[in-house]
VEXMARBA-901071 format. One record per residue (C-alpha): residue in three letters; x negated, z, y negated. Coordinates in steps of 0.05 Angstrom, whole numbers, plus 5000, padded with zeros to 4 digits. Layout:
N
ALAXZY/...
//
This chain:
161
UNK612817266518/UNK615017476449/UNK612217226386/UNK609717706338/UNK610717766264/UNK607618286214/UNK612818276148/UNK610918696088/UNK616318736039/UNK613318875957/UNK607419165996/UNK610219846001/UNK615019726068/UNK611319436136/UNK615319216191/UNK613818936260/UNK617818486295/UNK618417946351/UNK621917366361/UNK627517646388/UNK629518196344/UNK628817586291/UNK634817246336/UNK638717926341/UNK640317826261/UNK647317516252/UNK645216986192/UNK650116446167/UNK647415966119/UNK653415936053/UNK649515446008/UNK642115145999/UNK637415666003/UNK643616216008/UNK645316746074/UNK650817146092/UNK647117716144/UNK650918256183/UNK646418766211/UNK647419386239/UNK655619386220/UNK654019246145/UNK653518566110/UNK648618236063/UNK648117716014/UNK641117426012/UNK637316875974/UNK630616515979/UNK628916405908/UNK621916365918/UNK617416055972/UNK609615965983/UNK608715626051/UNK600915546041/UNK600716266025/UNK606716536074/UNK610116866012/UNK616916775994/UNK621817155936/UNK628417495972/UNK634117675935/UNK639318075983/UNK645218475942/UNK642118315881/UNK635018655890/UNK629118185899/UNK623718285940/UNK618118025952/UNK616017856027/UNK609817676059/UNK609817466135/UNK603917386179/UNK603817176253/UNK599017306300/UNK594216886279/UNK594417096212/UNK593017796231/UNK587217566267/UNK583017276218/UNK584617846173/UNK582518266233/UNK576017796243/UNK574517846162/UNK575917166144/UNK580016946090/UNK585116426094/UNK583115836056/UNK577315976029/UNK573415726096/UNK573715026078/UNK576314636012/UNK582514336010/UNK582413575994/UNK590013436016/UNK596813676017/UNK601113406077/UNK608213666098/UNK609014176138/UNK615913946166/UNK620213406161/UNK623913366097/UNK626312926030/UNK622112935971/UNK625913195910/UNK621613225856/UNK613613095837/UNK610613495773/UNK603513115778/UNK600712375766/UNK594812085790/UNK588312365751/UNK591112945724/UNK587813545725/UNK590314105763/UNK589614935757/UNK590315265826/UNK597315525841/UNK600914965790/UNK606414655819/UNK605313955852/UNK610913755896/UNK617713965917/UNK619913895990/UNK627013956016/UNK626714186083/UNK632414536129/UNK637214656066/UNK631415016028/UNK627414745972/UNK620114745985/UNK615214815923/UNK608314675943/UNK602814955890/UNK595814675880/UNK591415055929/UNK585314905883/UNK583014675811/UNK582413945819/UNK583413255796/UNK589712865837/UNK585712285868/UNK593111935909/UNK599812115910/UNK603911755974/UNK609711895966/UNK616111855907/UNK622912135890/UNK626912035949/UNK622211946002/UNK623912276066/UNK617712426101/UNK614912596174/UNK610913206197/UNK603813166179/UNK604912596131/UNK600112626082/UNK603112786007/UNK597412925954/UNK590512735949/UNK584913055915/UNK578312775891/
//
């Protein structure tokens, strides 16, 4: 069974695609966060320069033209399908990674106030850099981690009050 994956590209271009026309792409990573993609008999030179995890967003830049690329699985499509919105069922009082990774850099202390979408924390994770934005306007309650940290699955990062 094939997973399957809805991408829009600067909402104008819709594509459909499983999991194994993903794995028919001929991708080398050159650099963090830098591809090199041959497709079709013609190459590319793409970077992520952007990306929302929480939101499945993420800023592409291939041959010098950046687009910008949402990607929904099945799930996703789903509770669109169903009506419900993504995260605004329940209130988010934590952020905890998403993968293994290092911790480069945190732009938040303990009771600061937050705006949704500022930046909190910055994840690297599989030679990308991971920027994860406050979901919500809030106050920062803990923060568990520092600078350097490498961290597990699931481990919890932020806190809010």
């Amino acid at each position: 069974m094939s997973i399957g994956y809805k991408v829009n590209v600067n909402d104008t271009y819709h594509f459909d695609m499983d999991s194994n026309s993903v794995l028919q792409l001929d991708v080398v990573s050159v650099g963090s966060n830098e591809f090199h993609i041959l497709h079709d008999n013609s190459a590319y030179k793409a970077s992520i320069t952007e990306a929302d995890f929480n939101q499945k967003k993420y800023t592409v830049v291939v041959n010098g033209n950046s687009y910008s690329v949402a990607i929904s699985n099945s799930l996703d499509i789903l509770i669109k399908e169903m009506g419900f919105e993504s995260g605004l069922a329940k209130q988010v009082n934590a952020i905890k990674a998403p993968m293994p990774g290092l911790i480069l850099e945190i732009s938040v202390v303990v009771g600061q106030e937050v705006k949704e979408n500022d930046s909190l924390i910055i994840l690297g994770a599989m030679k990308m850099e991971n920027s994860f934005l406050s979901p919500r306007d809030g106050v920062i309650k803990t923060i568990s981690v520092v600078v350097g940290d490498a961290v597990d699955k699931g481990q919890l990062l932020i806190e809010f009050e």
